[in-house]
C-alpha positions as CSV (number, residue, x, y, z in Angstrom):
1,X,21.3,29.7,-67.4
2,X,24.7,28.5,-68.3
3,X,27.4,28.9,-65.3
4,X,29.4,31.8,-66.7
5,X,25.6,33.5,-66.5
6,X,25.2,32.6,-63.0
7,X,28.5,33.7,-61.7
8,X,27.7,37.2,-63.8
9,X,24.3,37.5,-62.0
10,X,25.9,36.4,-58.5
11,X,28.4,39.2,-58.6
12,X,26.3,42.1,-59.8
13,X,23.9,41.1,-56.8
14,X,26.6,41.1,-54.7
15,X,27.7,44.3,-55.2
16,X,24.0,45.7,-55.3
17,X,23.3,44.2,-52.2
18,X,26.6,45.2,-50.2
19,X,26.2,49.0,-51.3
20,X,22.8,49.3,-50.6
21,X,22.4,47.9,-47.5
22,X,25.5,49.9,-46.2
23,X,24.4,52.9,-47.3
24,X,21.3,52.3,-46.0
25,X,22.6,51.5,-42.3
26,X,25.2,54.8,-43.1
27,X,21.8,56.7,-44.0
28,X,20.1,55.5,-40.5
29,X,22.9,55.6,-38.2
30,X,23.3,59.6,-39.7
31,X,19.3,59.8,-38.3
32,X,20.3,58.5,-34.7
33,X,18.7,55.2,-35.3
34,X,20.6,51.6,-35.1
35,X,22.9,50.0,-38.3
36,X,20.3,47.5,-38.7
37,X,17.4,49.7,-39.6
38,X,18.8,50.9,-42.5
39,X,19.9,47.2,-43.7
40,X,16.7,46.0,-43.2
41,X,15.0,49.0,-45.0
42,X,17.5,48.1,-47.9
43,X,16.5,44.7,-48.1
44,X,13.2,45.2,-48.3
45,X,13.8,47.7,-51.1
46,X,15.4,45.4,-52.8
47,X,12.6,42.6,-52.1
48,X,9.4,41.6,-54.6
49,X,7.3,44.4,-52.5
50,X,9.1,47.2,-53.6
51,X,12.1,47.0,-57.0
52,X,9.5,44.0,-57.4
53,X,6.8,45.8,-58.2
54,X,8.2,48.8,-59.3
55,X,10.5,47.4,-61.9
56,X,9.7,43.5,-62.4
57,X,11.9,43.5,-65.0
58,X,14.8,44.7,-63.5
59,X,14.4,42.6,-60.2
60,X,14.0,39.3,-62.2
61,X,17.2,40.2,-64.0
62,X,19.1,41.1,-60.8
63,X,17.9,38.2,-58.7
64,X,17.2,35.2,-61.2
65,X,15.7,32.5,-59.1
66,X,19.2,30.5,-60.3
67,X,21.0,32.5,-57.5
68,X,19.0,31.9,-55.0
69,X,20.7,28.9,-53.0
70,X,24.0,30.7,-53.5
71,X,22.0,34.0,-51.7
72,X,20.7,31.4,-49.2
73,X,24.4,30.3,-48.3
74,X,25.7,33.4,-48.1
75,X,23.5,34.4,-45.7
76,X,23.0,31.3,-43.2
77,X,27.3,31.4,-43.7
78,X,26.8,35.4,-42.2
79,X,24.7,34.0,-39.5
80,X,26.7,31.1,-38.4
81,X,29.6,33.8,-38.0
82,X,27.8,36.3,-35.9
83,X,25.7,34.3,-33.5
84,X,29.2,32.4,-33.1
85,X,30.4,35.5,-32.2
86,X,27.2,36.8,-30.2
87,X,27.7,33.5,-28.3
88,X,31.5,33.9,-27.6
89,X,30.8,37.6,-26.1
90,X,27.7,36.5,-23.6
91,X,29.4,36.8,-20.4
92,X,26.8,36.8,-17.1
93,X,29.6,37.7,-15.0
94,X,28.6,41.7,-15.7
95,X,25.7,40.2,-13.3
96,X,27.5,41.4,-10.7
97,X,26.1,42.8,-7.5
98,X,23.2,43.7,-10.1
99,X,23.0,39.8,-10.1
100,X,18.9,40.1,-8.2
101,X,17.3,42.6,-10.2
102,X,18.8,41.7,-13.7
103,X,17.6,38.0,-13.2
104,X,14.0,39.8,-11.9
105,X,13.5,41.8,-14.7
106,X,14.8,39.0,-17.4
107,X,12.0,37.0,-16.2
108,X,9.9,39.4,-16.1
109,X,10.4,40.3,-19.2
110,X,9.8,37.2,-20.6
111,X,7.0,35.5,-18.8
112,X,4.8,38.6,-19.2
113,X,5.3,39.0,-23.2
114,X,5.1,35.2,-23.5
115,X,1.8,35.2,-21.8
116,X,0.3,37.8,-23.8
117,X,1.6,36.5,-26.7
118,X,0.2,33.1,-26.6
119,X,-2.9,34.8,-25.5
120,X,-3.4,36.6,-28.3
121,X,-2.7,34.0,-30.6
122,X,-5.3,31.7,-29.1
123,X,-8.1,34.7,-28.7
124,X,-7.3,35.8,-32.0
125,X,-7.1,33.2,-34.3
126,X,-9.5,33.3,-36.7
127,X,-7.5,36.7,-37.5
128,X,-4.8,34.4,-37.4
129,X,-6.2,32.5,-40.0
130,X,-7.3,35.7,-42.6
131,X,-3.5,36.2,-42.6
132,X,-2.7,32.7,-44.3
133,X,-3.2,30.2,-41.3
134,X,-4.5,27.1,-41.4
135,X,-7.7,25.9,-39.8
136,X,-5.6,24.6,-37.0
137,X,-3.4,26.4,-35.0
138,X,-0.9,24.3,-33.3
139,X,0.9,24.8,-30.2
140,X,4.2,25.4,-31.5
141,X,2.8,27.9,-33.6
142,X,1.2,29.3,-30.1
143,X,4.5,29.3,-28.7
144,X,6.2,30.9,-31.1
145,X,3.7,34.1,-31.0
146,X,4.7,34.3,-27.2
147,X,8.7,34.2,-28.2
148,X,8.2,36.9,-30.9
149,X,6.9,39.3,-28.3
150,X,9.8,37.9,-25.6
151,X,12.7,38.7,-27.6
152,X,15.2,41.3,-27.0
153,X,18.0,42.4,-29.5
154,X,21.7,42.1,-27.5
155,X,23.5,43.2,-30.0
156,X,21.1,45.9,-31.1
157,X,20.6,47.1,-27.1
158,X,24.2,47.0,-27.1
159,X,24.6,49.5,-29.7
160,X,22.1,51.6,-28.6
161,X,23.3,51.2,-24.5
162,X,27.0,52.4,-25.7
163,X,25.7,55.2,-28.4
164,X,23.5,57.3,-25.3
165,X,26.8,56.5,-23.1
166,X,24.9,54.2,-20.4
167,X,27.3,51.6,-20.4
168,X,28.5,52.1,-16.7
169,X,25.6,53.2,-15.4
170,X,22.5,51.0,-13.5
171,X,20.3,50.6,-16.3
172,X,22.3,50.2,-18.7
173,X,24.1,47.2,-17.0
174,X,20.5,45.9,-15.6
175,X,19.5,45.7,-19.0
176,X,22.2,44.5,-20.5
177,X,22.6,41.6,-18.3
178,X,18.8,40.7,-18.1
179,X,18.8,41.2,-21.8
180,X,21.6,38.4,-21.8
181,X,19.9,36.0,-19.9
182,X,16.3,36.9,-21.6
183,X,18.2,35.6,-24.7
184,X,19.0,32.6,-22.9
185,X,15.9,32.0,-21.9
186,X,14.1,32.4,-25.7
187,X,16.5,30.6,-27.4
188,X,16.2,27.6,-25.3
189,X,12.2,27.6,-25.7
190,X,12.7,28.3,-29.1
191,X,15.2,25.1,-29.9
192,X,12.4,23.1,-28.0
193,X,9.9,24.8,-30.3
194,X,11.6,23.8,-33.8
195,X,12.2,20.6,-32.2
196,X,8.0,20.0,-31.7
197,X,7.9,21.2,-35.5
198,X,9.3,18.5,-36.8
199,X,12.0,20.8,-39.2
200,X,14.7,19.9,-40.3
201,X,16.7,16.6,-41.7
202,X,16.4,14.2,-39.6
203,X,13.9,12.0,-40.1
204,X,12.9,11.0,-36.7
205,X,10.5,11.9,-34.1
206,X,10.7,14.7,-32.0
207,X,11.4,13.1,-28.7
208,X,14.6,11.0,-30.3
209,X,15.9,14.4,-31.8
210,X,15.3,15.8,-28.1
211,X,17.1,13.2,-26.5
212,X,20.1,13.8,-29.1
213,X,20.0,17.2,-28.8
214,X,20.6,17.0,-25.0
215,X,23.6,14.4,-25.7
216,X,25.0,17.0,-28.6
217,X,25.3,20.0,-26.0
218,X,26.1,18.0,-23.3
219,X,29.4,16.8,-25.4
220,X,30.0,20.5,-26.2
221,X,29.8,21.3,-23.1
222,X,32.0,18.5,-21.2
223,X,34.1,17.7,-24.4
224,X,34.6,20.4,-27.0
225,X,34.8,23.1,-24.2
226,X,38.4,21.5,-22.6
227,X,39.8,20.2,-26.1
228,X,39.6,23.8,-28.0
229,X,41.0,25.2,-24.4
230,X,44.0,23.5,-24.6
231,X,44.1,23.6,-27.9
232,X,43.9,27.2,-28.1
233,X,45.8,28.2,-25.2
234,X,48.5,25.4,-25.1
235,X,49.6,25.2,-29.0
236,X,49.6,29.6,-29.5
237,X,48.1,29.0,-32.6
238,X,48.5,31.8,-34.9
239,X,45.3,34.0,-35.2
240,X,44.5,33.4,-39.3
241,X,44.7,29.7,-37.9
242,X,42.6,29.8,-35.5
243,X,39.9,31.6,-36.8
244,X,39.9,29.3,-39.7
245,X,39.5,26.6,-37.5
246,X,36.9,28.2,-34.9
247,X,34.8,28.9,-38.0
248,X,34.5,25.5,-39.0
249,X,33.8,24.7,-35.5
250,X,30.8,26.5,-35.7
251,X,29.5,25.5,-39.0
252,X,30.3,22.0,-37.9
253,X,28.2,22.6,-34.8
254,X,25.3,25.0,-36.8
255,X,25.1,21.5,-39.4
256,X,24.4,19.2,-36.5
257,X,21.8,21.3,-35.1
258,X,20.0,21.9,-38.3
259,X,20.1,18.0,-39.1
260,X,18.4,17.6,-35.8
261,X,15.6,20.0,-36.8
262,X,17.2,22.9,-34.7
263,X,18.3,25.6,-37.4
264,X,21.8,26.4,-37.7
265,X,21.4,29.7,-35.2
266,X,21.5,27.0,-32.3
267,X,24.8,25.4,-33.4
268,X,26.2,28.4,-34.3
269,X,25.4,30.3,-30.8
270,X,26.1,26.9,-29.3
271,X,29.8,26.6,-30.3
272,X,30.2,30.5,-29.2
273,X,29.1,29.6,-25.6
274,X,31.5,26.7,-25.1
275,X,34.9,28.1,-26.7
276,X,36.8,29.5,-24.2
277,X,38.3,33.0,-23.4
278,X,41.5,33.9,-22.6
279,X,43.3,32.5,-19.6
280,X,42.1,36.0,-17.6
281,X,39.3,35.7,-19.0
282,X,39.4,37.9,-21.5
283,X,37.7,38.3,-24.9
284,X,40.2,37.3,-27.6
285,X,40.7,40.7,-29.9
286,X,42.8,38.8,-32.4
287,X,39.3,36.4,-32.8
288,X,36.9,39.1,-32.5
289,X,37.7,41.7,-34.4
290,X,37.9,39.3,-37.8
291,X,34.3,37.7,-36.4
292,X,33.0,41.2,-36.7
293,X,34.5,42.3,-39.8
294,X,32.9,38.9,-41.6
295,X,29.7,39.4,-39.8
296,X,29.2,42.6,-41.2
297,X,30.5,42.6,-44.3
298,X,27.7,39.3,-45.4
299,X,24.8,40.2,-42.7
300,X,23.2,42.6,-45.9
301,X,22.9,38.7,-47.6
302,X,20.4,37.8,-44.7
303,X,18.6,40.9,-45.0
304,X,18.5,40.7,-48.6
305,X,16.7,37.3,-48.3
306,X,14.7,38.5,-44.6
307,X,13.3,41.4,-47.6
308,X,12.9,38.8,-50.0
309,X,10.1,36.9,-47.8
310,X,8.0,40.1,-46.4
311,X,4.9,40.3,-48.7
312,X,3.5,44.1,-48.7
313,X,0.7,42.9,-51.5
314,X,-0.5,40.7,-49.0
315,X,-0.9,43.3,-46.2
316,X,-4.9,44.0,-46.0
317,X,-6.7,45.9,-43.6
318,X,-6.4,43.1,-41.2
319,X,-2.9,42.7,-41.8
320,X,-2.1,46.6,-41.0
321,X,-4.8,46.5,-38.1
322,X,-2.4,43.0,-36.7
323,X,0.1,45.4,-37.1
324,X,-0.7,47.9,-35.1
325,X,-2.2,45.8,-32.3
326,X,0.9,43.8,-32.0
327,X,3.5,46.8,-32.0
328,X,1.3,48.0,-29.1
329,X,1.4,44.9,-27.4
330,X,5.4,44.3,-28.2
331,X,6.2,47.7,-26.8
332,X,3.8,47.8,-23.8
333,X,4.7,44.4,-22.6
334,X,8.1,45.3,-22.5
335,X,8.3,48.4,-21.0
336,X,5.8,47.5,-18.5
337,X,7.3,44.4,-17.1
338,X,10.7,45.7,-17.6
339,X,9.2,49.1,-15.2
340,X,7.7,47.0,-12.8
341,X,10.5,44.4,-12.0
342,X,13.1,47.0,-11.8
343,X,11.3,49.3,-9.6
344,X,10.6,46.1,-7.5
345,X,14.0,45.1,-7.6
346,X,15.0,48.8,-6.2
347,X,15.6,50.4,-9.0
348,X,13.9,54.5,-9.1
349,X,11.5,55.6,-11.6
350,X,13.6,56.9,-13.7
351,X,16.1,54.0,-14.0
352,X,13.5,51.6,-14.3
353,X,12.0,53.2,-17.5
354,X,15.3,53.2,-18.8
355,X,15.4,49.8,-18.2
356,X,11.6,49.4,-19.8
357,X,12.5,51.2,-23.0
358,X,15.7,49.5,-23.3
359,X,14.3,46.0,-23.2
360,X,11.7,46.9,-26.1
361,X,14.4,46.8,-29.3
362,X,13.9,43.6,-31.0
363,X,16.4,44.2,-34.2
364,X,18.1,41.6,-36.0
365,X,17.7,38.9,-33.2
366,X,13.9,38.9,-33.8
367,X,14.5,39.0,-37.7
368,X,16.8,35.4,-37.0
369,X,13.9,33.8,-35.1
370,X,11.3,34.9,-37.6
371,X,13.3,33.4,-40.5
372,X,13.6,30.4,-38.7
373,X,10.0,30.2,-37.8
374,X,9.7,31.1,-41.6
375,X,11.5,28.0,-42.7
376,X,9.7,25.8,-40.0
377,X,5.8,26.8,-41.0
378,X,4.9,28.3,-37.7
379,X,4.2,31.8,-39.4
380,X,2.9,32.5,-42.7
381,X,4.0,34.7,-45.1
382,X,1.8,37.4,-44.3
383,X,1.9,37.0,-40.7
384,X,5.8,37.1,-41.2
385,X,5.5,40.4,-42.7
386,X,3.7,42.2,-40.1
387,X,6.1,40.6,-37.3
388,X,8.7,42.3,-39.2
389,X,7.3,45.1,-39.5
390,X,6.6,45.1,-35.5
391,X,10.7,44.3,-35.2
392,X,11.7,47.3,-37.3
393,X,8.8,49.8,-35.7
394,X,9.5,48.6,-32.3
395,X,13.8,49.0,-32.7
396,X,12.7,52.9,-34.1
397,X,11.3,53.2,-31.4
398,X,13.6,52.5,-29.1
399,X,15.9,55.8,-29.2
400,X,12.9,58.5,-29.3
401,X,11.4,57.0,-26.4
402,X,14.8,56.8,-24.5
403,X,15.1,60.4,-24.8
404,X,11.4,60.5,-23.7
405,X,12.3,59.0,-20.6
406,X,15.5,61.6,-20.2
407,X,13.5,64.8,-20.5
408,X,10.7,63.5,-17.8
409,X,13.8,62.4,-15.8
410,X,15.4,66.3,-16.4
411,X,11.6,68.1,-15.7
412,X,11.4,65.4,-12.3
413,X,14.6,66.7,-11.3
414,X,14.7,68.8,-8.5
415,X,16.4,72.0,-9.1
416,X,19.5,72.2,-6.8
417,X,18.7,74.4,-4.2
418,X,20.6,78.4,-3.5
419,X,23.4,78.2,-0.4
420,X,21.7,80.9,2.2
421,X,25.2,82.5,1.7
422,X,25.3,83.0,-1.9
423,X,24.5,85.9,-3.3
424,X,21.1,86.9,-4.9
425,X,22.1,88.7,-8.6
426,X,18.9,90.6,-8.8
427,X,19.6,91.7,-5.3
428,X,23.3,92.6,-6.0
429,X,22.3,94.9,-8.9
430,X,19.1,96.8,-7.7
431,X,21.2,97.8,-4.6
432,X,24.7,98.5,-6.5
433,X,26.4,95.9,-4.9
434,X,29.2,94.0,-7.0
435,X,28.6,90.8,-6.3
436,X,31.9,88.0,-5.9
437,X,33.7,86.6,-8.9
438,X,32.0,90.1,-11.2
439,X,34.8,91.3,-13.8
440,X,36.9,88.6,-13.5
């Protein structure tokens, strides 16, 4: 394909992809459900399993395998740009008072999934290994079952936290927060995860990249953090300026990770966490709004290629039977633990289900750790595609189960009870009686 070809079939993909997958997330938002679920829908549509089979011709000509890299960068470029900003906006301080329970129910709501996770994988896997495993299932592989059950969507339970209006109220900061440090948690396991893999560049052994991993965040951390402060704050850049140069930050950081095996969602969230806010501590609107409009306008290129890997031929009996057993397991591991620990932590029924539900969207958070697991051989294809399958069912689930929880909360109510002076209506009329307040 000669280069004027290539640039043709770029654009027209481009395009495709852009006004699909907004349309799509238009389409799902219009049905109450998150931005993301009608991306991901799109890009699945778009994959081999659907326009694939449908019309092979016309997929082959709209995605030549030529365009594939540039698809690829486009889409790791997307990421890097919104887990830099997902990493600038995680603040624990909205711990608060709320600091107990939101760190009880975070652990909670990792430990339990993990376990059960890892549990599964090692009871199950010769099922395991009908869905394109190999005869040995190594631990990293284990681990990673656990983290794709742990995970929580922040952005996603954001969204969804702000859309039923439960952004000042107790479980929606409880979850919030212990959603912010559940993320935490699972990205560090995962990073040593990928690390034990033995992905990426670098050809060394795992403990080395380890041991330079450590040294890269602790320079970030001690380094980086106090140079882009006063650089920031003491020179007033101007805001197309430092954007530019915040972006290439993060790529800079996301290349460094990946060369150590790490995947460039590390680096990426990595250089969000250490840039600093403003000198109140403040989130920077001049940096964020920009972060957002970029992040949005190129996430449809990662679920473009996130469609592009799930496999619906491959989906047998066992697969959809995985399927349903692991959506099970997702949401009752996370509603459960997220009940209990909030209850414990003094939360009341109702406001610990809230929490439960809440904690149970996965989104586009568990579609970036599939990918990377993708990349790394811990999941096979097929096994990818029913743990996507399990993100998107368990985030649709999210919203009818929240309003689940509000109508037992509204029939659990008790009705306010009458004032001994007020008057009785029925009482009023059968003896003639105008009661107070009539005709007005």
């Amino acid at each position: 394909m000669s280069p004027d070809a290539l640039i043709a079939h770029l654009v027209g993909a481009s395009a495709l992809i852009l006004v699909a997958a907004h349309a799509g997330g238009g389409l799902a938002r219009r049905l109450g459900q998150p931005y993301i679920v009608g991306q991901l829908a799109a890009g699945i549509a778009l994959g081999p399993s659907l326009l694939g089979a449908l019309a092979p011709r016309a997929y082959d000509d709209l995605f030549p395998a030529a365009i594939g890299p540039a698809l690829t960068g486009f889409s790791q470029f997307s990421l890097v740009v919104f887990l830099f900003a997902v990493g600038y906006e995680l603040d624990l301080t909205i711990l608060g008072d709320r600091a107990r329970v939101s760190v009880t129910v975070a652990l909670a709501s990792f430990v339990v999934p993990m376990t059960v996770g890892c549990g599964a994988a090692l009871l199950f896997r010769d099922t395991l290994r009908d869905l394109g495993g190999g005869r040995e299932l190594p631990a990293a592989a284990v681990v990673f079952a656990g983290i794709a059950l742990s995970i929580t969507a922040v952005p996603v339970l954001t969204a969804i936290v702000r859309e039923n209006g439960l952004t000042r109220t107790v479980p929606g900061v409880v979850a919030v927060s212990a959603a912010g440090i559940l993320d935490a948690v699972c990205w560090t396991v995962l990073a040593g995860t990928m690390l034990n893999s033995g992905a990426g560049e670098a050809a060394l052994a795992w403990p080395w990249r380890a041991a330079l991993a450590v040294g890269f965040v602790t320079v970030m951390a001690l380094a980086a953090r106090p140079v882009l402060r006063r650089l920031l704050w003491r020179t007033r850049l101007e805001p197309s300026l430092r954007l530019a140069l915040l972006i290439g930050f993060a790529l800079g950081s996301a290349w460094v990770t990946h060369w150590l095996g790490l995947h460039v969602i590390f680096g990426a969230l990595l250089a969000g966490l250490v840039t600093p806010r403003e000198e109140g501590g403040t989130l920077d609107p001049d940096l964020l709004r920009p972060l957002h409009e970029v992040g949005s306008l190129l996430l449809p290129f990662f679920f473009v290629l996130s469609g592009q890997s799930v496999a619906l031929d491959s989906m047998s009996g066992t697969g959809w039977a995985v399927l349903l057993a692991v959506t099970v397991l997702a949401v009752t591991t996370k509603v459960g633990s997220g009940l209990v620990s909030a209850r414990l932590g003094g939360l009341d029924r109702h406001d610990a289900r809230t929490v439960g539900v809440l904690l149970s969207a996965r989104g586009l958070t568990e579609l970036i750790a599939l990918n990377a697991g993708l990349e790394a051989g811990l999941v096979s294809a097929p096994l990818y595609t029913v743990l996507v399958f399990m993100a998107l069912a368990t985030t649709l689930l999210t919203q009818p189960l929240l309003v689940l929880t509000r109508r037992l909360a509204a029939r659990d109510r008790p009705a306010a009870p009458v004032p001994a002076t007020a008057p009785q209506p029925y009482a009023a009329a059968e003896g003639g009686v105008e009661g107070p307040g009539r005709g007005e």
